[in-house]
TORKOL-4160 file (C-alpha; in steps of 0.2 Angstrom, whole numbers, padded with zeros to 4 digits, m for minus):
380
<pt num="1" X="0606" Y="0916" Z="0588"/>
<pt num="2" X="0617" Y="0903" Z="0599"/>
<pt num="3" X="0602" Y="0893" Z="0601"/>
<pt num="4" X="0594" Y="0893" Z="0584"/>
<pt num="5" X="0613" Y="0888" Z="0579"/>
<pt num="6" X="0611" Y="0873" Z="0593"/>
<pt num="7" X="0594" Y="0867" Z="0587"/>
<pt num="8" X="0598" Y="0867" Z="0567"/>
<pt num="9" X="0613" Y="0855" Z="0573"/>
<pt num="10" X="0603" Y="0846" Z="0582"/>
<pt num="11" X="0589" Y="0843" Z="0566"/>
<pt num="12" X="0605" Y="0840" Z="0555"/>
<pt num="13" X="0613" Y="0827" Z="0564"/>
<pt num="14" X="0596" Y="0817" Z="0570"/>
<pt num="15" X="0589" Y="0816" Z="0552"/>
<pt num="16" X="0584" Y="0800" Z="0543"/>
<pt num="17" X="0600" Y="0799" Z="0536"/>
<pt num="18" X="0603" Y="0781" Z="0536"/>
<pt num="19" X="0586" Y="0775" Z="0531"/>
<pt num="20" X="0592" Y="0768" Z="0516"/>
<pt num="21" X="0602" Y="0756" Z="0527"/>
<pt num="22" X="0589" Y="0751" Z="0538"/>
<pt num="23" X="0578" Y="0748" Z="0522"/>
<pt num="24" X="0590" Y="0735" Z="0517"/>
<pt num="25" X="0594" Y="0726" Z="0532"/>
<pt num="26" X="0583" Y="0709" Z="0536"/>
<pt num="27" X="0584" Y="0707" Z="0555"/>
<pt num="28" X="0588" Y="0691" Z="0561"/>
<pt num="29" X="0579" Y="0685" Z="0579"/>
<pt num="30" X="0583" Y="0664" Z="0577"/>
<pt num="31" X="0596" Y="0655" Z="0569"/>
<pt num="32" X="0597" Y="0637" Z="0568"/>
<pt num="33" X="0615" Y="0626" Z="0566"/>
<pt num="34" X="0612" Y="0608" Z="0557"/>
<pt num="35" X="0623" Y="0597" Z="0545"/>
<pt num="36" X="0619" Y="0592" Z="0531"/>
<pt num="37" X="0628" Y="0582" Z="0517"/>
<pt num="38" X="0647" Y="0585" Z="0530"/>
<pt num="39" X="0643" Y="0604" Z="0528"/>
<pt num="40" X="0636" Y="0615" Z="0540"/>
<pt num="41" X="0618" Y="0618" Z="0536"/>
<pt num="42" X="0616" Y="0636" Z="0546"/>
<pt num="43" X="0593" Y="0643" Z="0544"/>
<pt num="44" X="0590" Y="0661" Z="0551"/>
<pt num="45" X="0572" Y="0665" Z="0553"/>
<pt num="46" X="0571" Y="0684" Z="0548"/>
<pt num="47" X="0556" Y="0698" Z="0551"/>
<pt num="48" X="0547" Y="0699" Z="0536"/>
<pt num="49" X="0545" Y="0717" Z="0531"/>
<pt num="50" X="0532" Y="0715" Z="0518"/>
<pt num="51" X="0520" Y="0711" Z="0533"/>
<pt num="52" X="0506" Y="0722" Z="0538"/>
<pt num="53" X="0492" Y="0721" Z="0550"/>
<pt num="54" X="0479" Y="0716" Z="0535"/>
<pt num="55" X="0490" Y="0703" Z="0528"/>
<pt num="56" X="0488" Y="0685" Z="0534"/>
<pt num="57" X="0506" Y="0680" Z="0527"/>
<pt num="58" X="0518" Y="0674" Z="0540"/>
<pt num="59" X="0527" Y="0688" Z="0550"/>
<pt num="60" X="0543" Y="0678" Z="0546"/>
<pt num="61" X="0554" Y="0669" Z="0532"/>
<pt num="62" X="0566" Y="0657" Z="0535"/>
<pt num="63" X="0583" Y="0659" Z="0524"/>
<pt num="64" X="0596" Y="0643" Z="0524"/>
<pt num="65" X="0613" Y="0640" Z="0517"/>
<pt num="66" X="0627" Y="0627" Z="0517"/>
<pt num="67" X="0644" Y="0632" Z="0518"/>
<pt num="68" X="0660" Y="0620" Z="0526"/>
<pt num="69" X="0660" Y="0633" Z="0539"/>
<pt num="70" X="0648" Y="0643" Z="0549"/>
<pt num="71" X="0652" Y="0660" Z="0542"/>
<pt num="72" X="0654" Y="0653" Z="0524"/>
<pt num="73" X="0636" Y="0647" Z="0525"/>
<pt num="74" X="0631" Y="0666" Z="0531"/>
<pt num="75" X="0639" Y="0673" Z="0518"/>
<pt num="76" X="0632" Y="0661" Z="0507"/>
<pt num="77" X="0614" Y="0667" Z="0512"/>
<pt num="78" X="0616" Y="0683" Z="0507"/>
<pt num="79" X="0612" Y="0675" Z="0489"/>
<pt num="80" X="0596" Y="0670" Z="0492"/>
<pt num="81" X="0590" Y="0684" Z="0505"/>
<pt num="82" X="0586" Y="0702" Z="0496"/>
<pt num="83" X="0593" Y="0711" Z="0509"/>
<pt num="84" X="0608" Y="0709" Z="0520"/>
<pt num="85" X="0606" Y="0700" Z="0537"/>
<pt num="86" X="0608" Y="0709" Z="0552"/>
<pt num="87" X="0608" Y="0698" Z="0569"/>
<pt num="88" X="0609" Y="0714" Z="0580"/>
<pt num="89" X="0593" Y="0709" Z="0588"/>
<pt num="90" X="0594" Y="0690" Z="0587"/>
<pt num="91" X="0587" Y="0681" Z="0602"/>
<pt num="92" X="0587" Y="0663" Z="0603"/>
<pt num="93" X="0602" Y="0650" Z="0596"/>
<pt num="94" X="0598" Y="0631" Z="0592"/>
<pt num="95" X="0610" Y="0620" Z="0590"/>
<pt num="96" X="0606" Y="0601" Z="0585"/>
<pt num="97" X="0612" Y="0587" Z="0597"/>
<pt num="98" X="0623" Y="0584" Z="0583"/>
<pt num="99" X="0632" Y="0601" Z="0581"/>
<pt num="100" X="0631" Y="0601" Z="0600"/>
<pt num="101" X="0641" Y="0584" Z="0601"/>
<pt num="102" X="0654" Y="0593" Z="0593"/>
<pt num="103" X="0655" Y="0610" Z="0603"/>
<pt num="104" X="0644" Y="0620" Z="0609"/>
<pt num="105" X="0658" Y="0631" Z="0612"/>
<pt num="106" X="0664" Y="0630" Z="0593"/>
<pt num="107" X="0647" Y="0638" Z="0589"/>
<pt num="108" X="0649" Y="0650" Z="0601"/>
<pt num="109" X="0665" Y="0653" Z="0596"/>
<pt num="110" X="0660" Y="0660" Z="0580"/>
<pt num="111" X="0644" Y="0675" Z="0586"/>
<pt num="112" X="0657" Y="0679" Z="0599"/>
<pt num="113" X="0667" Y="0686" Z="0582"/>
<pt num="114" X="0653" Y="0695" Z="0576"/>
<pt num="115" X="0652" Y="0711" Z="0582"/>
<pt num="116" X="0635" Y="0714" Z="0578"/>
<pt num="117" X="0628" Y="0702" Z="0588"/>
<pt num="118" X="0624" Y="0705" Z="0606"/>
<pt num="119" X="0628" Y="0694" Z="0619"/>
<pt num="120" X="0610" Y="0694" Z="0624"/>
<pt num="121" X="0602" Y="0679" Z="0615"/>
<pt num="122" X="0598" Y="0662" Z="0623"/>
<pt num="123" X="0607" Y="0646" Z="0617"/>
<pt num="124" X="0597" Y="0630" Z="0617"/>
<pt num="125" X="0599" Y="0612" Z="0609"/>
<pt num="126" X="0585" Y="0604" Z="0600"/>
<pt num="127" X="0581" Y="0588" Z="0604"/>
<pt num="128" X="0575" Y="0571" Z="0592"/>
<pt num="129" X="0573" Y="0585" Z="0579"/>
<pt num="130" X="0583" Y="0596" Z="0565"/>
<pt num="131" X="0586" Y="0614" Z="0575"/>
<pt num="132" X="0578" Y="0618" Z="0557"/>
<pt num="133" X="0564" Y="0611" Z="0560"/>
<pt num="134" X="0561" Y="0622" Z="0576"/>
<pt num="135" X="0563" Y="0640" Z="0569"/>
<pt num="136" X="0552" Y="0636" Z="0555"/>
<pt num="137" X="0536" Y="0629" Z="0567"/>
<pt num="138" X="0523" Y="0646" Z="0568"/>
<pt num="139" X="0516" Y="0650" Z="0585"/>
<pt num="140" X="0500" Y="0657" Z="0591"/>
<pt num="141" X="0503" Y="0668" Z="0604"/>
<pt num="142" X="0518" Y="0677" Z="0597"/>
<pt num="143" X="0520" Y="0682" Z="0580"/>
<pt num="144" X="0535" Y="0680" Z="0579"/>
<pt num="145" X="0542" Y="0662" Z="0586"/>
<pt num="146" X="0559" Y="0668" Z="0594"/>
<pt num="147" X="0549" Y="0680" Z="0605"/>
<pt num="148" X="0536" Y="0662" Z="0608"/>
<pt num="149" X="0551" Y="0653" Z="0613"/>
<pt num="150" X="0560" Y="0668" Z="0623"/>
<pt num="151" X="0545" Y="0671" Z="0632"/>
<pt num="152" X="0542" Y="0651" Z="0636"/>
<pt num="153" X="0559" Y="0651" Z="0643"/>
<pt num="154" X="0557" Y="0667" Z="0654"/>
<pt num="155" X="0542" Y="0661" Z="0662"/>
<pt num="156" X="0545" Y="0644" Z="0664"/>
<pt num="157" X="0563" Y="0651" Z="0671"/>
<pt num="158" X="0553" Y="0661" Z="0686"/>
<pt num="159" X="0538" Y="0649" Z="0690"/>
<pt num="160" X="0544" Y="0631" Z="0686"/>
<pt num="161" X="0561" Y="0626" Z="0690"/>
<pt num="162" X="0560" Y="0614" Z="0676"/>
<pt num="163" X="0573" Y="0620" Z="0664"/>
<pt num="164" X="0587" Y="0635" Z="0664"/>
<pt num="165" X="0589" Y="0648" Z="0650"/>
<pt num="166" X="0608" Y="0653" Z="0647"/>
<pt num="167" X="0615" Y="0665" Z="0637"/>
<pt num="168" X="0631" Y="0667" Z="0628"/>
<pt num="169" X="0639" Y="0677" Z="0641"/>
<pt num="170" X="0634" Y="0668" Z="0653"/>
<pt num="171" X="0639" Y="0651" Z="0646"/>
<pt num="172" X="0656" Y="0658" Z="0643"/>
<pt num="173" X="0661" Y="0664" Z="0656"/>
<pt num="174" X="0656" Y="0647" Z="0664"/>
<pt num="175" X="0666" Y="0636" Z="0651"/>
<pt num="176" X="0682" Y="0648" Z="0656"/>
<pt num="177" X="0681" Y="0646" Z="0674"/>
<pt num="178" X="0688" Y="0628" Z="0684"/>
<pt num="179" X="0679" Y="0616" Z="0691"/>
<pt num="180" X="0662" Y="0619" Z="0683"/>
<pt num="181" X="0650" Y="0618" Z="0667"/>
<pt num="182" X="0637" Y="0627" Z="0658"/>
<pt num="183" X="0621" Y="0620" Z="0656"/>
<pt num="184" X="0607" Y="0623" Z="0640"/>
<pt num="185" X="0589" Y="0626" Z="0638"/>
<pt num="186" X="0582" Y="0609" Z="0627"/>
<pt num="187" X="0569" Y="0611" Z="0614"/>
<pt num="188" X="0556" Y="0601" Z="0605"/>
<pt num="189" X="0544" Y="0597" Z="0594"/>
<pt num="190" X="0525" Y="0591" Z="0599"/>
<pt num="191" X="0518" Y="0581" Z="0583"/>
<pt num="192" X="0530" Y="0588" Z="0569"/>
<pt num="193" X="0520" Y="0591" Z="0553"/>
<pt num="194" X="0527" Y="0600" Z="0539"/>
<pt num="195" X="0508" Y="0611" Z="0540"/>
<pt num="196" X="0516" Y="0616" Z="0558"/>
<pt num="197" X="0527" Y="0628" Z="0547"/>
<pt num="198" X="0513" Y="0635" Z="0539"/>
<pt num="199" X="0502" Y="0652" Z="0545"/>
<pt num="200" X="0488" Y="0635" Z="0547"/>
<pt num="201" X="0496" Y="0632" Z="0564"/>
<pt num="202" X="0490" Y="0648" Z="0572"/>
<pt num="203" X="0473" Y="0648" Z="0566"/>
<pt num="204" X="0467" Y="0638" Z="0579"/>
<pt num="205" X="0464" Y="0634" Z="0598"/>
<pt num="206" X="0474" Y="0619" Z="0596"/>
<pt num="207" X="0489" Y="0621" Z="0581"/>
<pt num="208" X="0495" Y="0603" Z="0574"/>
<pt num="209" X="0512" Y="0607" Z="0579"/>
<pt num="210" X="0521" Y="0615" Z="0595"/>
<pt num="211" X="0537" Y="0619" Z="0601"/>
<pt num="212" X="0538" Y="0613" Z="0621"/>
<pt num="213" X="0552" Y="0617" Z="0631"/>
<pt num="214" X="0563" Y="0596" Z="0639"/>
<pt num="215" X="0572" Y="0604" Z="0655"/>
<pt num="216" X="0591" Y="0605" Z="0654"/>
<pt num="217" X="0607" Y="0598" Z="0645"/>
<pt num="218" X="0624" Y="0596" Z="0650"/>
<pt num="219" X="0642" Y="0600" Z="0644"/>
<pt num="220" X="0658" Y="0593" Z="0647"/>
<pt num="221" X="0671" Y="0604" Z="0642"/>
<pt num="222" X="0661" Y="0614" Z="0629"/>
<pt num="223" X="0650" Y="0599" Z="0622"/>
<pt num="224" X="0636" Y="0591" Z="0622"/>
<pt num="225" X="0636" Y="0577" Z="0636"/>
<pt num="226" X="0616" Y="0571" Z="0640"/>
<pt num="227" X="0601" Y="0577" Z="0644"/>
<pt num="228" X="0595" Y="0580" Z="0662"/>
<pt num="229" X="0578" Y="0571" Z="0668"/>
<pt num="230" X="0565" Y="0583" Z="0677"/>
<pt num="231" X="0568" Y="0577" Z="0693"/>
<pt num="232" X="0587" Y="0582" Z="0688"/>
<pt num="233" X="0582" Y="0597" Z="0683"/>
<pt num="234" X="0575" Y="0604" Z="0696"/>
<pt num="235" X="0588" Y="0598" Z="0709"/>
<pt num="236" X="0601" Y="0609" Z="0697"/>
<pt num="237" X="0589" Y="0623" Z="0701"/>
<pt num="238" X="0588" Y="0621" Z="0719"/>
<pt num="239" X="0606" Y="0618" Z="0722"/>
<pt num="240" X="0612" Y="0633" Z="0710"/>
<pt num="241" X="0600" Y="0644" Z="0719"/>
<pt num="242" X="0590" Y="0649" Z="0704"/>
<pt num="243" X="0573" Y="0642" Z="0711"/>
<pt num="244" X="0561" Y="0658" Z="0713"/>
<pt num="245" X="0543" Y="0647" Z="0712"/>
<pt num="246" X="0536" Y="0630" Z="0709"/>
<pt num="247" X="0525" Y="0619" Z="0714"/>
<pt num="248" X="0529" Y="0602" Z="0723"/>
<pt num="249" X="0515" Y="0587" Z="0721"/>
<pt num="250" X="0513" Y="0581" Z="0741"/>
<pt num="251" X="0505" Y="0564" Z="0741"/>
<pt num="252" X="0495" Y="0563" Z="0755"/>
<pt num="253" X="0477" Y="0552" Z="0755"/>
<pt num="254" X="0481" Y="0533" Z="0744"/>
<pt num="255" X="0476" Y="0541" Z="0728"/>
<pt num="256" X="0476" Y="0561" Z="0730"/>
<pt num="257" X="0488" Y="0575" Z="0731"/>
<pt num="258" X="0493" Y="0590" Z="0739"/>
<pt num="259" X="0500" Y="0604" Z="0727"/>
<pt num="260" X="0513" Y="0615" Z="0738"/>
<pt num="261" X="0518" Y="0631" Z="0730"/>
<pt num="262" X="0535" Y="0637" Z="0732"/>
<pt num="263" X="0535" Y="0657" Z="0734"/>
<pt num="264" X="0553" Y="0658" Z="0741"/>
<pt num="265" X="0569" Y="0649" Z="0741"/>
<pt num="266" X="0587" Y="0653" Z="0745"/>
<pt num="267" X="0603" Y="0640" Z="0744"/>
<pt num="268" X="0618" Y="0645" Z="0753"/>
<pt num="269" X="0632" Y="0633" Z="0753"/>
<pt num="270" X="0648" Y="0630" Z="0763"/>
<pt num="271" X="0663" Y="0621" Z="0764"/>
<pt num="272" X="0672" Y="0614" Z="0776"/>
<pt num="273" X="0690" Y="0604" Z="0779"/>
<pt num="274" X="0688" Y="0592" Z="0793"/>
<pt num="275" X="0703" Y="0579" Z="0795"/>
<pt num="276" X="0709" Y="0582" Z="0774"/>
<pt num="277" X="0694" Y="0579" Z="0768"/>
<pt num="278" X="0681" Y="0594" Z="0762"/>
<pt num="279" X="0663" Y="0595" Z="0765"/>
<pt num="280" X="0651" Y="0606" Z="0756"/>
<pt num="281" X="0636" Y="0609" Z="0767"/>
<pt num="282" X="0618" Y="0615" Z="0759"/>
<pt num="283" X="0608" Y="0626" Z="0767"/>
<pt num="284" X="0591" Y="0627" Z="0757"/>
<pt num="285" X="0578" Y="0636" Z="0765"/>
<pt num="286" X="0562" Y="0638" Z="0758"/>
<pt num="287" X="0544" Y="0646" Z="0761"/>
<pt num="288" X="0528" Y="0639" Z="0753"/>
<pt num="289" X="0509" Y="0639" Z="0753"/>
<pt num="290" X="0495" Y="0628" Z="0751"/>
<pt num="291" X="0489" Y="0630" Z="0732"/>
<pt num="292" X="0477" Y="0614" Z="0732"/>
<pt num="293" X="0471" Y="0599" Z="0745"/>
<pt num="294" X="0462" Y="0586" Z="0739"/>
<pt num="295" X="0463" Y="0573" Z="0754"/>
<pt num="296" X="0454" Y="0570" Z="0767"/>
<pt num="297" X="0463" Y="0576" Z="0783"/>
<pt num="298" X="0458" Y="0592" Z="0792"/>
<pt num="299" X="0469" Y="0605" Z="0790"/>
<pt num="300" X="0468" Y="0613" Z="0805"/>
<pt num="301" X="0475" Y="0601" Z="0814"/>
<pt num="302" X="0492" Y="0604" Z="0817"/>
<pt num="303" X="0501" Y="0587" Z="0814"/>
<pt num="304" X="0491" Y="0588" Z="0795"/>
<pt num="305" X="0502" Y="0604" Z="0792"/>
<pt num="306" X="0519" Y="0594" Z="0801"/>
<pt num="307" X="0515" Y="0581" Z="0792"/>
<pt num="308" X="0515" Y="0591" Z="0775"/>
<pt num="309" X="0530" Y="0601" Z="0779"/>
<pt num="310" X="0541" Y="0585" Z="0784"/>
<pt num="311" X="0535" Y="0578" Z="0767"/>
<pt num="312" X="0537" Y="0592" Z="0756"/>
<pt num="313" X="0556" Y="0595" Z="0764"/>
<pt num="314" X="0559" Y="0575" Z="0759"/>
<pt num="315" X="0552" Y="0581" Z="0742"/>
<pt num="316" X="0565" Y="0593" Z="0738"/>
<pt num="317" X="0579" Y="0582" Z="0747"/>
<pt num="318" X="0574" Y="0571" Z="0734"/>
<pt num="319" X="0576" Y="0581" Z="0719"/>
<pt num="320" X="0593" Y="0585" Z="0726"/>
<pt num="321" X="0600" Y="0570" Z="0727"/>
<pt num="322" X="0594" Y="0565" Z="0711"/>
<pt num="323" X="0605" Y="0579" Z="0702"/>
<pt num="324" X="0618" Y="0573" Z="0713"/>
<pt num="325" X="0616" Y="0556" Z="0707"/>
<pt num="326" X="0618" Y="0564" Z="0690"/>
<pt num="327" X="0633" Y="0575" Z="0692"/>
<pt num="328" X="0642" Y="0556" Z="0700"/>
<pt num="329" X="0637" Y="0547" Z="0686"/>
<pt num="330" X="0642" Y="0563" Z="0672"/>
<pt num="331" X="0661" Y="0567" Z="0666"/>
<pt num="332" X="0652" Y="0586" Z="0667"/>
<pt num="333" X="0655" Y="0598" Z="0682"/>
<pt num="334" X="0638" Y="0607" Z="0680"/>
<pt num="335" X="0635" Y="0607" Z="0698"/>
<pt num="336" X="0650" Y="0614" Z="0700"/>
<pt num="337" X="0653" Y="0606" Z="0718"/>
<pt num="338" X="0672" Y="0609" Z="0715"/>
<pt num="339" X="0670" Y="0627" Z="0709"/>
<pt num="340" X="0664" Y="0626" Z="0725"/>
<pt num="341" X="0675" Y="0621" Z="0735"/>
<pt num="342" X="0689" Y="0625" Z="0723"/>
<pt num="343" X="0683" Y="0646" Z="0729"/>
<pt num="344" X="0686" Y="0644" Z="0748"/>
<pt num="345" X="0700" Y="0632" Z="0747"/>
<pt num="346" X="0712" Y="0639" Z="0732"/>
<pt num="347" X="0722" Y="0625" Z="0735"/>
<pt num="348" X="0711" Y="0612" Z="0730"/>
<pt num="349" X="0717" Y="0600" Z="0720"/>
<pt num="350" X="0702" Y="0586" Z="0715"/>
<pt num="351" X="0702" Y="0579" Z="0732"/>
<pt num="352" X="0688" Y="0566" Z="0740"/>
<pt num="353" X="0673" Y="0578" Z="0746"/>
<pt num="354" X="0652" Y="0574" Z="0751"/>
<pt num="355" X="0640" Y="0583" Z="0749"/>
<pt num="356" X="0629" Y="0585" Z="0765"/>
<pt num="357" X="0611" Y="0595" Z="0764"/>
<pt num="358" X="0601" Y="0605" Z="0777"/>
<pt num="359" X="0583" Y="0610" Z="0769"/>
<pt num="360" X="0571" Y="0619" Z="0782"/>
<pt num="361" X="0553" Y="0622" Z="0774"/>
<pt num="362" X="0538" Y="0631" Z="0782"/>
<pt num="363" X="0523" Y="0629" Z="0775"/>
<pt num="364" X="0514" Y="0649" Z="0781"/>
<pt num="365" X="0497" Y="0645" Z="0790"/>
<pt num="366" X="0490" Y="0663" Z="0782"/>
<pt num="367" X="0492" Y="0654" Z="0766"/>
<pt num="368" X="0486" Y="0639" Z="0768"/>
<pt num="369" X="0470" Y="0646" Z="0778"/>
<pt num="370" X="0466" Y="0662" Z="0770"/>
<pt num="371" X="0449" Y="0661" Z="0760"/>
<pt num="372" X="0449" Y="0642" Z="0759"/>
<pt num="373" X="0433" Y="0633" Z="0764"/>
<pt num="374" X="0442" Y="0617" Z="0768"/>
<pt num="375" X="0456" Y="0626" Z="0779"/>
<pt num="376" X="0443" Y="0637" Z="0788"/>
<pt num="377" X="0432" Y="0622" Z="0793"/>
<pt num="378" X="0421" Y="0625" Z="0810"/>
<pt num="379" X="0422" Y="0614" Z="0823"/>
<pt num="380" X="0402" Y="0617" Z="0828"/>
């Protein structure tokens, strides 16, 4: 009796009670902040729940309102959208360079007070284009262009090095701590063309219009400062430890190149006070193989292998130095050198400090050699 008791409970309380919500809910996975006019401009790109597998109409609709605020323009959506909008599942933010010039952190500010968002969607700032104009492009290979986007990000995230993702816990909790910044994802546009926001875009093997992912941008107290290069880019990654593969073009004949690819790479940095003045010493080791050889030098020979070892070490000093450069030459702390420093030295107070690197690279012989006709050349 106890049980049959337990289970009727257990069918009352898990019913389909609350269908009817869910049936009028639209489900928000992008939103988009422009302005327009002085107002704010806000687009959501929501699922389209009339779609089915037979239909050829687009999997999403894309809503937009103006308000003088952020949450006036929301609310102001709800007139034109049948349904309510939910942004429990929403997973990419895009901010013009405009809004972002303003504050990022404003933005921010604002889904940080909606409880029904998740802290779990990616921020990124479009670039030469309306953050509009992004959500409305229609992708190929997802259906649904956040996942396109969030997919892009996460893949070049693990095999590129050219660009960072960060979401909004992530940059806030950066933007609260001393002595360093958070950086964005930056999109854009390939060839905009208003037939780009059309289900025309993903009938083909080559759509009119893309959205590419432009490496990283800066903030300087919650703003918008300037855009990184890809040289820059990587650099951040390196020194912020977040490099897990890549590949590094090795010149090595007059006009051919070697492709090394990174498979492993660990930064550790430390800091030291010699005579009042701090040092922060890099320590950047890094494993790699031999991907592709286009040059003439045998590679069994042992200098050919030094040889690219020295040169692919020299490579990644380069990219370092170059985000140095930037982070000298930028009001932003995005390296955050003295976050740095600032943690082993809790007295720090903005003192003169340099950077000095240690980079060790071993290029692994099993890579280079294993089924390669050029690395397994006989001597006969």
């Amino acid at each position: 009796m106890k049980k049959f008791i337990i289970i009727l409970l257990i069918i009352l309380l898990t019913g389909c009670y609350n269908y009817k919500e869910l049936n009028k809910i639209a489900i928000v996975s992008s939103i988009a902040i422009d302005k327009k006019d002085n107002e704010y401009l806000v687009s959501a790109q929501v699922m389209n729940a009339k779609e089915d597998e037979e239909s050829e109409s687009s999997q999403v609709v894309v809503y937009e309102a103006k308000g003088k605020s952020i949450n006036e323009a929301l609310r102001n959506m709800t007139m034109k959208s049948p349904r309510t909008i939910y942004g429990g599942h929403l997973s990419k933010l895009v901010i013009s360079e405009e809004i972002a010039k303003e504050g990022v952190i404003n933005v921010i500010d604002v889904f940080q007070r909606l409880t029904e968002i998740r802290n779990e969607f990616t921020i990124t700032v479009s670039k030469n284009i309306k953050a509009a104009d992004v959500i409305k492009i229609m992708t190929s290979t997802e259906s649904v262009p956040a996942e396109y986007v969030k997919t892009s990000l996460e893949t070049a995230d693990v095999y590129s090095a050219l660009t960072y993702s960060t979401k909004l816990d992530e940059f806030v909790s950066l933007y609260l701590k001393k002595g360093i910044d958070p950086v964005i994802a930056v999109l854009q546009v390939d060839d905009y063309k208003k037939k780009g926001t059309t289900t025309d875009n993903t009938q083909t093997t080559d759509p009119i219009t893309k959205i590419v992912l432009d490496n990283i941008a800066i903030t300087d107290e919650g703003k918008f400062e300037k855009y990184l290069s890809k040289d820059e880019t990587i650099g951040y990654n390196f020194i912020k430890n977040q490099v897990q593969e890549m590949i590094v073009p090795i010149k090595c004949d007059d006009n051919y190149y070697a492709s090394i690819s990174i498979l492993k790479s660990k930064t550790k940095p430390k800091v030291i006070k010699i005579n009042n003045k701090y040092q922060i010493k890099f320590d950047i080791k890094a494993n790699g193989v031999l991907s592709e050889y286009n040059c003439s030098k045998e590679l069994t020979d042992k200098d050919v292998i030094n040889e690219l070892e020295k040169k692919t070490k020299n490579k990644i000093k380069y990219y370092i130095n170059k985000a140095l450069n930037a982070q000298k030459n930028s009001k932003s702390e995005f390296l955050g050198l003295k976050r740095t420093i600032y943690l082993d030295y809790p007295n720090y107070k903005d003192e003169e400090f340099d950077v000095k690197l240690n980079i060790n690279f071993q290029l692994s012989r099993k890579g280079e050699l294993r089924n390669s006709s050029k690395g397994a050349k006989s001597n006969e």
